[in-house]
C-alpha positions as CSV (number, residue, x, y, z in Angstrom):
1,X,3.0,-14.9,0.8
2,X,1.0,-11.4,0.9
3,X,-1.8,-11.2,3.6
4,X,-5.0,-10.4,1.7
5,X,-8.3,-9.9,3.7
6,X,-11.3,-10.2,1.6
7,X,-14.5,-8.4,2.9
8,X,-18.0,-6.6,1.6
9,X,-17.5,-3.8,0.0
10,X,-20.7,-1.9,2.0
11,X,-18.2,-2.3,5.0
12,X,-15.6,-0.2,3.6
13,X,-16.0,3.1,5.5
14,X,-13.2,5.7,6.1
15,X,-9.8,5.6,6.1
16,X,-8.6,2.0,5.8
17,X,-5.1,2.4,6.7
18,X,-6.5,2.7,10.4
19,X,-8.5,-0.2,10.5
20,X,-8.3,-3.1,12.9
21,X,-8.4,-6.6,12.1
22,X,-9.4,-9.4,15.1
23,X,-8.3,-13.0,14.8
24,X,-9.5,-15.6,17.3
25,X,-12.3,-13.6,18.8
26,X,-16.2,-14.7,19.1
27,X,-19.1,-12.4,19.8
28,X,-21.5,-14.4,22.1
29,X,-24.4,-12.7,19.8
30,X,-25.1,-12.1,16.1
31,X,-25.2,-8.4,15.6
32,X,-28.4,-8.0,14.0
33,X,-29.8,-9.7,17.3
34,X,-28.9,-6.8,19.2
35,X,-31.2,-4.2,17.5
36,X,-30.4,-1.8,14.4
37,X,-29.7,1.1,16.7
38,X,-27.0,-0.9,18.8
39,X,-23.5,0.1,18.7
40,X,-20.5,-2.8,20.6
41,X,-18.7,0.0,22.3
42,X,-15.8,-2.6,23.5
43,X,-14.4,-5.3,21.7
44,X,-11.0,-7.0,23.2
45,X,-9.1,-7.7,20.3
46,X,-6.4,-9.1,21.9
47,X,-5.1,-10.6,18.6
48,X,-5.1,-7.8,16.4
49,X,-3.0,-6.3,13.7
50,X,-3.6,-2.8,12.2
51,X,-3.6,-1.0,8.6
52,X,-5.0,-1.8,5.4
53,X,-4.0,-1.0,1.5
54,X,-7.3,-1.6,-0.3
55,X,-6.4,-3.7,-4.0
56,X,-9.8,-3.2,-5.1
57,X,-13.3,-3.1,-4.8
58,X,-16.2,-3.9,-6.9
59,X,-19.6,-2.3,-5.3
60,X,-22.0,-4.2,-7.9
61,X,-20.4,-7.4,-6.3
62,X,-19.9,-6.6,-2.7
63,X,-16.7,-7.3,-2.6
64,X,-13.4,-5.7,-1.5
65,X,-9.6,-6.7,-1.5
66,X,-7.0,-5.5,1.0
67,X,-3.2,-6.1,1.6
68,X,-2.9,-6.4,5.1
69,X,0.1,-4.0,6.4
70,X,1.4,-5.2,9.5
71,X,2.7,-9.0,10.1
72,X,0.4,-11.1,11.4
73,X,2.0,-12.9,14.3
74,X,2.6,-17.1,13.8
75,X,1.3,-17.1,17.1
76,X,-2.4,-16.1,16.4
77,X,-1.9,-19.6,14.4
78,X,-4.1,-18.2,11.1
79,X,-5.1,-20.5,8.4
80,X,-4.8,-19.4,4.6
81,X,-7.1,-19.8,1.8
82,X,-4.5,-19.5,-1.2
83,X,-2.9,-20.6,-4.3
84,X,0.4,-20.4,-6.6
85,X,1.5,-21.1,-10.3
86,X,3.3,-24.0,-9.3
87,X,2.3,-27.2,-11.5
88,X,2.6,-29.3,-8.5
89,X,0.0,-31.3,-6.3
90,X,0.6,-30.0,-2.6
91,X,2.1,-32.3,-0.4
């Protein structure tokens, strides 16, 4: 039941207890599209939750693993990628 967010590791920048995740939010363009000197000064995440504990990260790999702090809201209606021990087929 922990909320792990798995990201690259070459966007870990800063202190991660103050990021921001976004759920349910599109961009209309890719952000390589927009130039390598742009910067998105305004993005509405209006379903967002804040603070991350970083698990580990492996640069070699580009990887990174975080516990997400705050509760994500049922309402945002997330879908989980995850497992158990359990020897039993979900239902």
């Amino acid at each position: 039941g922990r909320q792990l967010f798995l990201t690259a590791a070459h966007c870990v920048v800063g202190d991660t207890s103050k990021y921001i995740i976004g759920f349910n939010y599109q961009y209309e363009k890719c952000h390589s599209e927009l130039g390598p000197n742009s910067v998105v000064k305004e993005i509405p995440y209006i379903q967002s939750v804040q603070g991350l504990k970083l698990l580990g990260m492996f640069e070699p790999s580009d990887f990174a693993v975080f516990e997400i702090l705050e509760r994500i809201p049922d309402e945002y209606n997330v879908f989980y990628a995850g497992w158990n021990r359990h020897d039993a087929f979900p239902k």
